[in-house]
Each structure stands twice: as structure tokens, then as C-alpha cells.
C-alpha positions in Angstrom: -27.9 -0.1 -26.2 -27.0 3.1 -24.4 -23.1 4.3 -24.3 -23.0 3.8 -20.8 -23.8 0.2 -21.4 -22.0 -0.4 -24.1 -18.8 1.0 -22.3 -19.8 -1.2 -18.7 -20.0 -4.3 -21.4 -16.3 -3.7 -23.0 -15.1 -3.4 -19.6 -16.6 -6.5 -18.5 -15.3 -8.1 -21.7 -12.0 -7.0 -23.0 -10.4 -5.6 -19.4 -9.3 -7.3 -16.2 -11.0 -4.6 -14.7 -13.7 -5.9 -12.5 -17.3 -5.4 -14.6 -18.9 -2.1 -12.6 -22.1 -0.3 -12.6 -21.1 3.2 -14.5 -22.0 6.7 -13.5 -21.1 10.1 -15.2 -18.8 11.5 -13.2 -19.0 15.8 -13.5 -15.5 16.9 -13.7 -14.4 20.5 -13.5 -13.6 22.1 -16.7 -11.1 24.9 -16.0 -10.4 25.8 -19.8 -11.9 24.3 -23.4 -10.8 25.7 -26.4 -12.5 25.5 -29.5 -10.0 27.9 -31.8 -6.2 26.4 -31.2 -5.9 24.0 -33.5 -6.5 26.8 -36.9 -3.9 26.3 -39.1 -2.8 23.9 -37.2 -0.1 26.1 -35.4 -1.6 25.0 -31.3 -1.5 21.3 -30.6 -0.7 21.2 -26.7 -0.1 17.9 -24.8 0.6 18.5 -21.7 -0.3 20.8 -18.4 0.6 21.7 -15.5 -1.3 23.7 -12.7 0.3 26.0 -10.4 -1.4 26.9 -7.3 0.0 30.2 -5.7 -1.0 32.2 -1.9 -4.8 33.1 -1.7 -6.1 30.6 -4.5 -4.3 32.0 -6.8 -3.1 29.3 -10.0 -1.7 29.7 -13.2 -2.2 27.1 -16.1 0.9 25.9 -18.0 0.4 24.2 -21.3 3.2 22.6 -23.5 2.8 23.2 -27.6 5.1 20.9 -29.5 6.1 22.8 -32.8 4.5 21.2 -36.0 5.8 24.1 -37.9 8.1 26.9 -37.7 5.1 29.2 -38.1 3.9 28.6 -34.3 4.6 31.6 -32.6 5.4 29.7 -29.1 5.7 26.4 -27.4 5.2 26.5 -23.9 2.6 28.6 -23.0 0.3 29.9 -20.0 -2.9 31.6 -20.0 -3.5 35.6 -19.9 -3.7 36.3 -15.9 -6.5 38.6 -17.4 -8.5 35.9 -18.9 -7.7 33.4 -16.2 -11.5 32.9 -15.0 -12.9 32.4 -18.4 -14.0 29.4 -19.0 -14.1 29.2 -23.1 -11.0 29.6 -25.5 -8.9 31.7 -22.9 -6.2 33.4 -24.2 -3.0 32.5 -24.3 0.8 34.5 -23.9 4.6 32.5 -24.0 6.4 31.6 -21.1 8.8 33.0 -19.6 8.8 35.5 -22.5 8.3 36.0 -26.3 12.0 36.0 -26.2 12.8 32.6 -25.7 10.6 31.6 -28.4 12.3 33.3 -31.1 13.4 32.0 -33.2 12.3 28.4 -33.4 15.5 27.3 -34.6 17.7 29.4 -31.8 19.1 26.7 -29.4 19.3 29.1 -26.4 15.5 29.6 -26.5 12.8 26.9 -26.4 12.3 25.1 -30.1 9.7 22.5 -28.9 8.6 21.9 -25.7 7.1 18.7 -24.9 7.0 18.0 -21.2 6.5 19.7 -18.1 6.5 19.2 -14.3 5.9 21.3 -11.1 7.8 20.2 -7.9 7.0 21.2 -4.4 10.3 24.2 -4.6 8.4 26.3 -7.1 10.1 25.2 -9.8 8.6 24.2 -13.1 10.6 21.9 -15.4 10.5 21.6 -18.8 11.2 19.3 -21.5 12.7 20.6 -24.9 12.6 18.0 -27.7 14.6 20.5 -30.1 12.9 18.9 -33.1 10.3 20.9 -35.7 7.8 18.5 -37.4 10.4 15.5 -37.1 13.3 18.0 -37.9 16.1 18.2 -35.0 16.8 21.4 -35.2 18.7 21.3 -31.3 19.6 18.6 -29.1 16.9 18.1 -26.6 17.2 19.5 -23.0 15.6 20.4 -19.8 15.1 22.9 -18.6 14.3 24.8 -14.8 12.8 27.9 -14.3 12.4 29.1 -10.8 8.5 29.9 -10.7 9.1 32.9 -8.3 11.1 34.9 -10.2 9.8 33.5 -13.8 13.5 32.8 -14.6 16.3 30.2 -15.9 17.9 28.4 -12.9 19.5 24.9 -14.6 19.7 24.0 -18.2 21.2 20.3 -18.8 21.5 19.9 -22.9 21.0 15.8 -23.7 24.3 14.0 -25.0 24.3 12.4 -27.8 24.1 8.6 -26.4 20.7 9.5 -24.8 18.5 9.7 -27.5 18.2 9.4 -31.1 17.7 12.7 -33.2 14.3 12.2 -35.3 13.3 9.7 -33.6 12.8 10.2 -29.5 9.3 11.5 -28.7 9.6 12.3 -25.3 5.9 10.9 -23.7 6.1 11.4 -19.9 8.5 13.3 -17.6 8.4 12.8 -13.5 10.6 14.5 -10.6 11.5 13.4 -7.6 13.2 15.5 -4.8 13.4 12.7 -1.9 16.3 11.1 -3.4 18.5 14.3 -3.3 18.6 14.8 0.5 17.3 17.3 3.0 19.9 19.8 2.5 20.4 19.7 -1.3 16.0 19.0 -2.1 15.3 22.4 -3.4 18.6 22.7 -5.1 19.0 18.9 -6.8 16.1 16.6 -8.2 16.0 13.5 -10.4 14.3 13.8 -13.8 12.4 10.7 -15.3 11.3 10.8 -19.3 9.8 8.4 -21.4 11.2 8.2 -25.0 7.7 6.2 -26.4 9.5 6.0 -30.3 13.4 5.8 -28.6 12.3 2.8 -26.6 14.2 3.7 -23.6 13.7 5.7 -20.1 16.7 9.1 -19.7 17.2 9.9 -16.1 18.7 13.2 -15.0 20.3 13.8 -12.3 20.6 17.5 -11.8 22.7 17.8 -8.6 25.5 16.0 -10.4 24.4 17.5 -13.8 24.7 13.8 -15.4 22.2 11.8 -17.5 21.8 8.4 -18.7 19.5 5.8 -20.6 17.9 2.6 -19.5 16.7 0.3 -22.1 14.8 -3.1 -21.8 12.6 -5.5 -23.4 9.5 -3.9 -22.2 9.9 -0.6 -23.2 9.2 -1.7 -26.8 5.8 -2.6 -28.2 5.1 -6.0 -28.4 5.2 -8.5 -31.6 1.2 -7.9 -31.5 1.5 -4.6 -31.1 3.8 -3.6 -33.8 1.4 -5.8 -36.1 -1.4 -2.8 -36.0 -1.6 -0.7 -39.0 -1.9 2.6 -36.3 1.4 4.7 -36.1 0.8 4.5 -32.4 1.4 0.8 -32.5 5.1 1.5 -32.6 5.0 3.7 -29.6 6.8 2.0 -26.7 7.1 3.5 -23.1 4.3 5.9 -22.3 4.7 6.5 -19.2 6.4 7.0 -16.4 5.3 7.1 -12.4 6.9 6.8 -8.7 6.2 5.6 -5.6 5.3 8.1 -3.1 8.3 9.7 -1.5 7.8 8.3 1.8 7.5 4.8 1.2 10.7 2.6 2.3 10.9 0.5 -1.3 10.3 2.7 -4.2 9.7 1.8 -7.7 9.0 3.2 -11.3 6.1 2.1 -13.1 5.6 2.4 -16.8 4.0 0.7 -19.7 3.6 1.1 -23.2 0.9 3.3 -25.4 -0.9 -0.3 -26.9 0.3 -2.8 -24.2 -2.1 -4.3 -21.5 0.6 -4.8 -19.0 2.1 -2.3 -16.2 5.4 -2.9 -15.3 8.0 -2.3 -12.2 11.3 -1.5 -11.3 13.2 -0.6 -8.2 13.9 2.7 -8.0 17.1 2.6 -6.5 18.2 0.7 -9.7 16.9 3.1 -12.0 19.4 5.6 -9.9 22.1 3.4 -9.8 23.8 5.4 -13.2 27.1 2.8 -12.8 24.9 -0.2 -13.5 23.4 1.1 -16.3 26.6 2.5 -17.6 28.5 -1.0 -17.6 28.9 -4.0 -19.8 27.2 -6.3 -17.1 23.9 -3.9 -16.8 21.4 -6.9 -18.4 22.5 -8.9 -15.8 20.2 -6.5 -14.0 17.6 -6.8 -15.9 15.3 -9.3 -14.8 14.5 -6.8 -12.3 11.8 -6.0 -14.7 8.7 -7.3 -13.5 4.8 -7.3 -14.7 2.4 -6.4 -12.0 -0.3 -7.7 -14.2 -2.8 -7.0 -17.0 -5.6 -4.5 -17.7 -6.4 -6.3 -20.7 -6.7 -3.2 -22.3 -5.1 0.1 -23.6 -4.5 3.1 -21.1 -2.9 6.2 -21.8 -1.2 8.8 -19.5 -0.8 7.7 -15.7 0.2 9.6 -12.1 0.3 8.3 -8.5 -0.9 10.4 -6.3 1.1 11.0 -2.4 -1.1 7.9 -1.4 0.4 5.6 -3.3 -3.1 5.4 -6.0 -2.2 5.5 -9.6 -4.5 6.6 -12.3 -4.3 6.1 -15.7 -7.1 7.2 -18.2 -8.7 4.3 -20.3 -8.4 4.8 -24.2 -11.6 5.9 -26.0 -13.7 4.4 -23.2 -13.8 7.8 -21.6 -12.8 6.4 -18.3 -10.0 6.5 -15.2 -8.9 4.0 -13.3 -7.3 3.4 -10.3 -4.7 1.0 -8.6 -3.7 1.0 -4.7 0.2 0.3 -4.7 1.3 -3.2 -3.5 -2.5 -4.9 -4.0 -2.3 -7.2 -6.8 -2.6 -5.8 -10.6 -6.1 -7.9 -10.8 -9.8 -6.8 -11.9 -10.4 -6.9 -8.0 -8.1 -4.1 -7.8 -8.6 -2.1 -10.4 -10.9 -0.1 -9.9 -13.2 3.0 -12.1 -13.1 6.4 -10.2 -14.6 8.2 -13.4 -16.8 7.8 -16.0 -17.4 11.0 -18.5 -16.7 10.5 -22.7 -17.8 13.8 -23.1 -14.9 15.2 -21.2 -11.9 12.3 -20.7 -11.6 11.5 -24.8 -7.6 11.2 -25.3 -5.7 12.2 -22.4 -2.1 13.7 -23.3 -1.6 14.8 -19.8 -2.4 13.8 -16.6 -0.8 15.5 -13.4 -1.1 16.0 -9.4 -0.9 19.1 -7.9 -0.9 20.5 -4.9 -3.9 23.5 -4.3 -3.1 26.2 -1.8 -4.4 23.7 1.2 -2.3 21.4 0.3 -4.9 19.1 -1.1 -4.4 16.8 -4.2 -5.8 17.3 -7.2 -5.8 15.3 -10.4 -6.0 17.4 -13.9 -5.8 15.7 -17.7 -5.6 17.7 -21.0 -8.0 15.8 -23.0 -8.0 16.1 -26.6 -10.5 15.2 -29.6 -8.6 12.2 -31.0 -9.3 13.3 -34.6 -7.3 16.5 -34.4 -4.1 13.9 -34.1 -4.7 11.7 -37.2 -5.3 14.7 -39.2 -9.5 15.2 -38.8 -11.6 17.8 -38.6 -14.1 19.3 -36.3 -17.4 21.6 -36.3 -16.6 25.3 -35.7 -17.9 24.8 -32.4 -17.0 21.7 -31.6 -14.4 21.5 -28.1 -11.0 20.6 -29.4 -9.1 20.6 -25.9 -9.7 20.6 -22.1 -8.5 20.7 -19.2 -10.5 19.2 -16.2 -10.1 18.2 -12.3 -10.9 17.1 -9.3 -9.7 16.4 -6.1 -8.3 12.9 -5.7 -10.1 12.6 -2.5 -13.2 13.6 -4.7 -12.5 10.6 -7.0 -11.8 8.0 -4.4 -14.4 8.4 -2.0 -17.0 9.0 -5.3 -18.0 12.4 -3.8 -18.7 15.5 -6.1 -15.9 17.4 -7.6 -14.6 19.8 -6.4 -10.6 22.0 -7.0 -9.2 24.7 -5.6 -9.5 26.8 -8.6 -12.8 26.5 -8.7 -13.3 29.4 -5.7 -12.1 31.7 -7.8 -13.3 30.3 -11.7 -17.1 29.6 -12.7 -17.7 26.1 -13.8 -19.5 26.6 -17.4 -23.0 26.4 -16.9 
């Protein structure tokens, strides 16, 4: 039996998602790296794609620190090795400055998580912690992409997370919520806490944070049965309706759970509720939309109201339209590659310079994250795309940075 058929049969058996023919889909690879991991000083998780005037972009990666020998931790690659395809180099962001030292809590210590809204700003996610040390309290962080410089820093208090513990898995941004006048200069901030079992919202107009915790943000009894140390992840992920829509919500789920959940995003923003004694009486706002009746990883909605989420060692993505029902008529494969979506860290929209959306993942060889090996050649990360209207309507791939980098041959 051929991989292909072997992954169309564990669909068909072990998913709710309906039992489909599978093709390889060819995504575009902007960047693979075969050299990061030496040492074991570059493990990056996340990325972010910034598309500038003329088809001009710039590639942000996030590089948690392992050890205090890793020169950097949020990264972007050399403008002057932009177009190449194979193990690009890489130089700090904003500077080398805020890098060093590891341990100084004015710089960056770790950074985990990172998002680009539409006002050129890139925000960032600062665990503060060095192998499962917590060297600083976490924070975020705002740089104004322009001018490559610090506009907000908001340092976490103590009641939102728990030092040593909080992975922070998934961070989201939404602008719509802060009003007209005050979008480019507010923004809510969403971020999953997968080991902290709980979801931080920032609010960075009134420069206040706080923590949401419920049943379903922890791995289930099943779940925490599993011998893997991602068993005891809880919520992965976090995603938003599109901005437009009249009744928003947040989705999430956890890293081993089949089921996606909702809440209404006005409660989420509604910091008094959450605050007070009587907050679980708001708490069977917590619904399931339904099962996959299997793992998924990272997840994004797209403007449209689709969200994605990349199927766990089935080198697969899926897709949901918002408001169907959560069943296997619904869901539905857009791509099919295990060569190129293996474990997916990060998964983003952006924006290229015609305004078109476009989907990109950092995938990563699973070993390198249970301490394995790989061949001196062998791809340890990548980062591929396509246009979400590429993935929907099944057409060829195609991204905005592709008219100005080769696709590898």
C-alpha cells in the first residue's frame, strides 16, 4: 500500500473528515534549512511574513532559547540572501543589542510568538524563560515595522502565568475591537499558555491583561494517560472570526484533543467577568463545534471566515467554513504533501503587496523535538505557501514572493 493510500485510509478511519481522494499538493518553499539545529543553539517555531511596496517581504522567525549559548532569538533573514532558497542566512531583529545578554530583561530572552497586523507592526511574544529557567517575566512586545523600533512593551503580572511552567503556543491580534480612531494605536492580544492551561488577553490601549481559564483548555483524562510529554499540552491554539462579521468568536483546542471549541468574543473581552468571583457562571459559554476525530496542530482563519489547521504526521491541511457544522461533510482537505507539511509550529495569513491572502507554516522534522537526529542533508525546517485562494479553489500555488524568489528546482 502506497503512502498516499495509507494516509486516504486513516482519514477515512480515525477522522470525521469525510474519506477523499488525495493529491500532492506542490507548495512553495520560500526557505529550508538543513544547518540550524547544530549544537542545538536554532530551534524556531514560529514565522511571520512581511510583505512591503514592490514585492518586497521580509521573513521573521521566532528561536526559543534552549541555552544561553544562542546568540539570538527572534530572527529575520539577511536581505542579501533573501532569494536563496537553501539554508539562508540569518541576522537578529531589531539588533544584536537586544539580544544581549540572554538574561538582560530590557532585551529579548526568548521569543516565542509573533504576529503582523495590518499598521506595520510586528508583535512579539517573550517567554523570559532559558531551557525551563525564568530568567524575566514574560512580555510583549511592539515594534513599529517602519522604523524597525520599540513602540509598547506590556511586562506580564504575576497572576497571568505560572513561571516554569506557561509555554506560550499561539498568539492572535485583533484591531476591529479597538475603534476606528484608536486601530493603529490600540489592539487586543490573544495567547495560548498549552502547559498554563489558560488563554492571557492584552489589551494594549488600556495597557491591562488578564487570564481565562476553563475545563477545556486542559487535556483530557485520555489524553493525559499518553506516555508523550505532549499529552499534557492543553490549549494550542488560538483563532478569530473575521473582523467584519457581526458575532465574533475565539476558537481553540488542545495539542491531543479531537474537539474544536467556541467562545464569544465579546466575552473573552469582557476583563470584569473574568476578574470576578461569579466568572464560572459564564462558563458554559464554552461550546464544542464538533470532532475531527483526530489530532491537528497549529490553526488560522483566513478574512473569509476558513480555518485551517495542519493534520499531525498525516502531512495534511484542512479546512472548515465558519458557521457549517463541525462534521466530516465540512471538513474538508485543501493539501496533501508529507514531504513538506511534517509538524507545523506555525501557521499564519498574510497579506502580499495586492492584498491577496496567503497561508505560510514553518514545518519541522518531528525528530529534531524529541531529541533525534538527521542526515547531514536531510531538511530540518521550512517554510512554505500558497495563496488561500490557491488552496480553496485546488488551483496551483502560487505567493507573492515567489516574483521575486526561485522555487527550488
Amino acid at each position: 500500500m502506497s503512502r498516499i493510500q495509507s494516509a486516504v485510509l486513516l482519514l477515512c478511519v480515525f477522522s470525521a473528515v469525510q474519506c477523499q481522494k488525495l493529491y500532492v499538493k506542490q507548495l512553495h518553499t520560500l526557505h529550508q534549512w538543513t544547518n540550524l539545529s547544530s549544537s542545538h543553539q536554532f530551534l524556531p517555531v514560529d514565522v511571520d511574513i512581511e510583505y512591503g511596496d514592490e514585492g518586497r517581504h521580509r521573513t521573521f522567525l521566532t528561536i526559543p532559547r534552549l541555552s544561553l549559548e544562542t546568540p539570538f532569538t527572534l530572527a529575520t533573514v539577511l536581505a542579501s540572501d533573501n532569494e536563496l532558497v537553501e539554508n539562508p542566512r540569518l541576522e537578529p531583529y531589531p539588533n544584536a543589542e537586544w539580544h544581549i545578554p540572554p538574561n538582560n530583561c530590557s532585551g529579548i530572552t526568548s521569543a516565542i510568538r509573533t504576529f503582523i497586523d495590518e499598521c506595520w507592526r510586528l508583535w512579539v511574544v517573550d517567554s523570559g524563560q532559558v531551557n525551563s529557567l525564568q530568567l524575566c517575566p514574560p512580555q510583549i512586545l511592539t515594534f513599529d515595522l517602519v522604523k524597525d523600533e520599540l513602540v509598547q512593551r506590556h511586562t506580564l503580572p504575576p497572576n497571568a502565568y505560572t513561571p516554569r511552567v506557561s509555554i506560550f503556543t499561539a498568539l492572535v491580534v485583533d484591531l476591529a475591537e479597538s475603534g476606528a480612531p484608536n486601530k493603529c494605536l490600540g489592539g487586543k492580544a490573544y495567547i495560548a499558555d498549552a502547559w498554563g492551561y489558560g488563554l492571557i488577553v492584552y489589551d494594549s490601549l488600556t495597557g491591562k491583561s488578564w487570564r481565562i481559564e476553563h475545563e477545556s483548555m486542559k487535556p483530557s483524562s485520555v489524553e493525559r494517560l499518553a506516555r508523550s510529554s505532549n499529552s499534557h499540552a492543553g490549549i494550542f491554539t488560538v483563532s478569530l472570526s473575521p473582523s467584519e462579521v457581526e458575532d465574533r468568536f475565539l476558537y481553540f483546542h488542545t495539542l491531543n484533543g479531537f474537539n474544536e471549541f467556541a467562545i464569544p468574543l465579546s466575552l473573552v473581552n469582557n476583563e470584569t467577568v473574568w476578574q470576578s468571583a461569579n466568572s464560572s457562571a459564564v462558563k458554559d459559554q464554552f461550546r464544542v463545534l464538533g470532532t475531527r476525530g483526530i489530532q491537528c496542530e497549529s490553526e488560522v482563519m483566513d478574512n473569509s471566515g476558513n480555518l485551517y489547521c495542519s493534520l499531525i504526521s498525516l502531512g495534511a491541511l484542512i479546512s472548515w467554513k465558519e458557521h457549517s457544522n463541525y462534521t466530516a461533510d465540512d471538513l474538508r482537505v485543501v493539501a496533501y504533501n508529507p514531504q513538506k507539511i511534517k509538524f507545523v509550529t506555525g501557521l499564519k495569513i498574510n497579506r502580499n503587496s495586492k492584498g491577496e491572502e496567503e497561508l505560510w507554516a514553518l514545518s519541522s522534522e518531528p525528530k529534531l523535538f524529541v531529541g533525534g537526529t538527521l542526515r547531514e542533508s536531510e531538511v530540518e525546517f521550512q517554510i512554505i505557501g500558497c495563496r488561500t485562494a490557491d488552496l480553496l479553489a485546488n488551483t496551483p500555488c502560487t505567493v507573492g514572493a515567489a516574483e521575486t524568489t526561485p522555487t527550488p528546482v
